[in-house]
C-alpha positions in Angstrom: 99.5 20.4 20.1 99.0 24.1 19.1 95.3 24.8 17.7 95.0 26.5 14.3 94.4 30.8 14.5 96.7 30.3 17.6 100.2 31.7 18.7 101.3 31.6 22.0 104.3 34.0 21.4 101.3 36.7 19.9 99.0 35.9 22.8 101.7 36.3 25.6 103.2 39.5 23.5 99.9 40.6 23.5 98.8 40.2 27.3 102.1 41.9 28.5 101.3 45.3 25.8 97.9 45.5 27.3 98.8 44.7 31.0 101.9 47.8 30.3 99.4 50.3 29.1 96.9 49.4 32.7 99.9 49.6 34.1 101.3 53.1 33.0 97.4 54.6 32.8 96.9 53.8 36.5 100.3 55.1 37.2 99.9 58.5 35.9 96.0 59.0 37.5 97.6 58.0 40.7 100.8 60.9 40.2 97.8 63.6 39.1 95.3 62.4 41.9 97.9 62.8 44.8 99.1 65.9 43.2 95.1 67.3 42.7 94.5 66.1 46.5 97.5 68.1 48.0 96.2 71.0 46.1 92.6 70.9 47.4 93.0 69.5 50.8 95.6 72.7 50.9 93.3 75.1 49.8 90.1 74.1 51.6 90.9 72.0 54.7 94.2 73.7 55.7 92.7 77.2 55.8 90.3 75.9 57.8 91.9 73.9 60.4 94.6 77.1 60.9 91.5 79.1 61.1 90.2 76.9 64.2 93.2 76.6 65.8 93.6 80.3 66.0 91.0 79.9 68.0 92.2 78.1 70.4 89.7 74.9 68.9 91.3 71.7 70.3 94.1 69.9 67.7 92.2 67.0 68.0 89.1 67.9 66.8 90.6 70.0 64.2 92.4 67.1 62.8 89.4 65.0 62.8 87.6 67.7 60.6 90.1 67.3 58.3 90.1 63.4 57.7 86.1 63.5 57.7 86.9 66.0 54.7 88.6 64.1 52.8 85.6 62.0 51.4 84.9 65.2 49.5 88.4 66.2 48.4 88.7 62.5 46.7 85.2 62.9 44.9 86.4 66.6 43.7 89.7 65.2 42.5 89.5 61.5 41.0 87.4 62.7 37.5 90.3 65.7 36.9 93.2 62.9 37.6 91.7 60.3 35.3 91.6 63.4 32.7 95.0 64.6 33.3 96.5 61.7 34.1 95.4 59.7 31.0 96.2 62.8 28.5 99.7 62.5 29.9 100.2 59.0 29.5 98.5 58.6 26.6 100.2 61.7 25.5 103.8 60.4 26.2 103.3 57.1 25.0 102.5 58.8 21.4 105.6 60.8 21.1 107.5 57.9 22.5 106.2 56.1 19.6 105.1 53.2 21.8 101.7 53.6 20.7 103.6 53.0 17.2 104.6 49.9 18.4 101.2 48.7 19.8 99.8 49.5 16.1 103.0 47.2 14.5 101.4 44.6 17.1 98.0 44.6 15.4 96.4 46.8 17.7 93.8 49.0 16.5 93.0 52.2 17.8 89.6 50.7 19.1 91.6 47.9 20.8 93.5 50.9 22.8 90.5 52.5 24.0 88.8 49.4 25.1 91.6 49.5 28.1 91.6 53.4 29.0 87.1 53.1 29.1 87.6 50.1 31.8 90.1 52.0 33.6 87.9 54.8 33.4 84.5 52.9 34.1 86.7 51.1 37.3 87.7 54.4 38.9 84.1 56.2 38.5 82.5 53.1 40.4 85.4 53.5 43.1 84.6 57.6 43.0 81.0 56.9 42.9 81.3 54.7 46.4 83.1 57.6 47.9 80.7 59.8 47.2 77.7 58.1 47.7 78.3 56.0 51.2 82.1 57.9 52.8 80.9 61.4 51.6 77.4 61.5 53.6 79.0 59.5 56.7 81.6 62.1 56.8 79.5 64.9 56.9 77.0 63.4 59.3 80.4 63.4 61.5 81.8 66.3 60.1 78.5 67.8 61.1 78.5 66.7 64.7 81.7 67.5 65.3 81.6 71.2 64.3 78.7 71.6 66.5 80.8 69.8 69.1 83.2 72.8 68.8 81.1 76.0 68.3 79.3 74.5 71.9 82.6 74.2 73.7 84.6 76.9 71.7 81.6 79.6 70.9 84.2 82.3 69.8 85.0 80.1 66.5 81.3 81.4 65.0 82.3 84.6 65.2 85.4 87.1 64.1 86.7 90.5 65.4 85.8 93.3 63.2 83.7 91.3 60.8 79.8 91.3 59.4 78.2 88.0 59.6 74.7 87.2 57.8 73.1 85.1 60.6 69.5 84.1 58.7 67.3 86.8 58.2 69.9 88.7 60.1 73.2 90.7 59.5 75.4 91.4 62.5 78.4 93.4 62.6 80.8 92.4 65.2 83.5 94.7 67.1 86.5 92.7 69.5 86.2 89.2 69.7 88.6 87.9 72.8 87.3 84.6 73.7 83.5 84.4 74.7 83.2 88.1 75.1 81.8 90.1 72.3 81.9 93.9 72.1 80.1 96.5 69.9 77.9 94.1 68.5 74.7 95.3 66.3 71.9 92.9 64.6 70.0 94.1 61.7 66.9 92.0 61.2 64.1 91.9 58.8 61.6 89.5 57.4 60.6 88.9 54.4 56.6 88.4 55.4 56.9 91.8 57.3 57.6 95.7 56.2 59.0 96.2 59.8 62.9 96.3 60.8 65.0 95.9 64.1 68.0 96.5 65.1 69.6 95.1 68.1 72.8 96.8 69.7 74.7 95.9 73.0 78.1 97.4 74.5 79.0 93.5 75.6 77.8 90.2 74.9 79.1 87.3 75.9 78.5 83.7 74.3 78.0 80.5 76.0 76.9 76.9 75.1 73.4 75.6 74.3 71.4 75.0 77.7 67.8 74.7 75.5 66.9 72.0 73.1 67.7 73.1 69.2 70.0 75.6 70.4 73.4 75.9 68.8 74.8 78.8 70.6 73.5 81.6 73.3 74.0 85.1 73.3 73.7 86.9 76.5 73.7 91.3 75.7 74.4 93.3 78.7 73.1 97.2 78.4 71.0 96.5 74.9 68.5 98.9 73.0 66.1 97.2 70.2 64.5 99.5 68.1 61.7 98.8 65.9 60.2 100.7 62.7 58.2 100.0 59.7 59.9 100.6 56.7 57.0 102.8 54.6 56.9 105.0 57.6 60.3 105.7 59.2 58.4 108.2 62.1 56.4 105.4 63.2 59.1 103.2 66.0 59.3 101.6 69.2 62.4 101.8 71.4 63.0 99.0 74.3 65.9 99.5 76.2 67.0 96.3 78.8 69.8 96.1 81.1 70.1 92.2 80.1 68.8 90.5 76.6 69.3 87.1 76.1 69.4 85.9 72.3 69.5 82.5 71.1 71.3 81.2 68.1 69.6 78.3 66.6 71.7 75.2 64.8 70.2 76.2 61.4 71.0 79.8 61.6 74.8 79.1 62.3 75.5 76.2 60.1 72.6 76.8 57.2 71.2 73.7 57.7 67.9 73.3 58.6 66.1 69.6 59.3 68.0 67.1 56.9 70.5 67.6 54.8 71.2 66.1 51.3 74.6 65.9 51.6 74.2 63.3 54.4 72.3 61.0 52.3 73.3 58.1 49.8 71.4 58.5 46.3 68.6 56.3 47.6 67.4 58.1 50.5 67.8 60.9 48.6 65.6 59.8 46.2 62.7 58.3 48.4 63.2 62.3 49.9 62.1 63.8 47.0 59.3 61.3 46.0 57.7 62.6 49.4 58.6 66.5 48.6 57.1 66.4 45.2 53.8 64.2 46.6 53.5 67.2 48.5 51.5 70.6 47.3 52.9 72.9 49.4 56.5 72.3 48.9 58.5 74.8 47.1 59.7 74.0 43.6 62.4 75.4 44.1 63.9 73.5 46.8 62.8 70.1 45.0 64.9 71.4 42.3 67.7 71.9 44.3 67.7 68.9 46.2 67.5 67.0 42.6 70.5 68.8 41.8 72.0 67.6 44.6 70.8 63.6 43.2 72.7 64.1 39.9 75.8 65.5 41.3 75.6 61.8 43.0 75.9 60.5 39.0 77.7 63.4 37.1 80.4 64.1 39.1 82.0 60.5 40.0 80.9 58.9 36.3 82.6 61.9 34.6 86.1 59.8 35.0 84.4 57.6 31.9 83.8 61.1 29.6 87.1 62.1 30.9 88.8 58.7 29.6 86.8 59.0 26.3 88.2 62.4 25.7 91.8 62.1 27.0 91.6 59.4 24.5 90.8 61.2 21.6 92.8 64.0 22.4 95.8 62.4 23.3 96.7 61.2 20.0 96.1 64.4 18.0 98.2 66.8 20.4 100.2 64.1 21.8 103.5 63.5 18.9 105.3 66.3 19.9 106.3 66.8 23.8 102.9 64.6 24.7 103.6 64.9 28.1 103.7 68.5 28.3 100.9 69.1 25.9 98.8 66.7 28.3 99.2 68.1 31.2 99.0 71.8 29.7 95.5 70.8 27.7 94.2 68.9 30.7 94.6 71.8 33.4 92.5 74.0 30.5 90.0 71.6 30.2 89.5 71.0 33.9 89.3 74.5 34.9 86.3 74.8 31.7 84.7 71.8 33.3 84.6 72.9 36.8 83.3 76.4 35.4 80.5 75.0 33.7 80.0 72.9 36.8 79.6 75.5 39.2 77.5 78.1 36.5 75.0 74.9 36.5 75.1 75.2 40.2 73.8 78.3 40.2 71.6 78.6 37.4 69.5 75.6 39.7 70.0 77.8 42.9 69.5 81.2 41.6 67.4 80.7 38.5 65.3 77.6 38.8 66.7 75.9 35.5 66.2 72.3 35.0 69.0 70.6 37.6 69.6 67.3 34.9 70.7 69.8 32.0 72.8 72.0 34.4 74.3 68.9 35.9 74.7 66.9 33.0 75.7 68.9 30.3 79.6 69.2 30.7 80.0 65.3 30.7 77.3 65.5 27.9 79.4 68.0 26.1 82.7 66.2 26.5 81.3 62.9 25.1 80.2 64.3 22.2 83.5 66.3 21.2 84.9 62.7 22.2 83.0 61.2 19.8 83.7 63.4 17.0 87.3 63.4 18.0 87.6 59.3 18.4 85.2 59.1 14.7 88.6 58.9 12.3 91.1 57.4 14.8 88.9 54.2 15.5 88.3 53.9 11.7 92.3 53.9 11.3 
């Protein structure tokens, strides 16, 4: 008995269009997502790893700061995929005319773009998980283990030839060969004081932590300090000492002082800053910052949805002719806009104090509004 309004053959015919085009969008993200992956893990993790192992840092551990980056690499590169990706399919499927053929099936363009938003919405909860509970358990280890190495390997801090800003400090550095540093000058200052001093010694040698909250120790051989105030450059004090022993503490080395919001999912983070703001004395600055850091937890993994929304609407306006091409061509544009804006926000928070949930927000805010205006005619159609 067939009920009336229904058609088995147009049900089935339907299923199989719909379970192609999931097919085919998850297809392409996966193509652009490996591709995006290579690219980044080559040009951040590789560098690094050939960098330690020029220093004679142990393959093992190298390799293992490489896998605990990769939590990172996947949040950076799942939004550009989905973009890309679905711009390509969606792109090649219109000059293929099989989008043609889903509209002879009596599919509207809103019954296309219910598909690509679910397959958008499913990879930004999968991003979002990475970045949230894989991204700070990565660098909690990634963390450790770096320490791990600088302790056991202190010549990986610092290079031959090279100035280094260590805090409040610059240091130049002369020959490297191991532990033993040559030549090596500190110029310190602080910002609460109008005095200066520099720090020089013919050989230093490093070795590993022996006090409690110390990264790295620095023992000068034959040093002179000289001290001066900086209104009145006749006014000094010269100490000259046949040993000086300087210690280098975790956050000077690595920039990380106390916690670290990277390490925490979105709710710690969150309970962190409820205590920062209940207090008076805590810089606005730095509760600013660390709320940039919560957005980035939302913007940057739920930006596969914006990213679906607007590779729809753009697909089928650029897409008849050589769709493929034109996808990948106006994806790699938009992508390189997006991180742009991205990092500008960044630094508007950092450097200028501006409101971190309009610097975060606005490029996904941005792209779902040119979406919408974009998407306005084709869903009517």
């Amino acid at each position: 008995m067939v009920l009336p309004g229904f058609n088995r053959n147009t049900d089935l015919k339907n299923n199989l269009l719909i379970r192609y085009l999931y097919k085919e969008l998850f297809l392409y993200f996966l193509i652009c997502f490996a591709f995006l992956f290579v690219v980044f893990f080559a040009n951040q993790i590789l560098l690094i790893g050939e960098d330690m192992l020029a220093k004679r840092a142990p393959f093992k551990d190298v390799s293992k700061i490489m896998i605990y980056s990769m939590p990172a690499i996947i949040a950076q590169s799942s939004p550009f995929a989905t973009l890309v990706g679905f711009l390509m399919c969606l792109g090649r499927m219109s000059s293929d005319n099989e989008i043609l053929i889903f509209r002879a099936s009596g599919f509207s363009f809103r019954s296309i773009l219910k598909p690509v938003l679910v397959m958008g919405l499913a990879i930004s909860f999968v991003s979002f998980f990475v970045n949230d509970y894989l991204l700070p358990l990565s660098t909690i280890k990634y963390n450790q283990l770096y320490r791990k190495i600088m302790r056991s390997n202190p010549s990986v801090v610092l290079e031959s030839n090279s100035i280094k800003r260590i805090d409040n400090s610059t240091v130049v550095i002369g020959d490297v060969k191991d532990s033993d540093v040559s030549d090596i000058i500190f110029f310190n200052s602080k910002e609460d004081s109008n005095k200066e001093t520099i720090i020089i010694a013919g050989k230093s040698v490093l070795t590993g932590a022996k006090n409690q909250g110390v990264l790295l120790q620095l023992d000068m051989s034959d040093s002179i300090m000289t001290t001066f105030e900086l209104e009145n450059f006749n006014n000094y004090e010269v100490l000259s000492t046949e040993n000086t022993i300087l210690n280098l503490f975790d956050s000077t080395i690595t920039g990380r002082g106390g916690k670290n919001p990277r390490e925490m999912t979105f709710y710690d983070l969150r309970k962190e800053i409820r205590i920062m703001k209940a207090d008076p004395d805590e810089d606005d600055m730095r509760i600013n910052t660390w709320m940039m850091e919560y957005y980035k937890k939302f913007a940057i993994p739920f930006g596969s949805i914006f990213f679906a929304f607007l590779a729809f609407s753009i697909a089928f306006l650029f897409g008849k002719h050589n769709g493929l091409t034109m996808g990948l061509f106006i994806g790699i544009i938009i992508c390189v806009l997006y991180w742009a804006m991205q990092i500008s926000g960044q630094l508007l928070v950092t450097r200028v104090n501006l409101n971190s949930f309009w610097c975060i927000w606005v490029p996904n805010i941005l792209m779902a509004v040119i979406a919408c205006i974009l998407s306005i005619n084709l869903i009517r159609k």
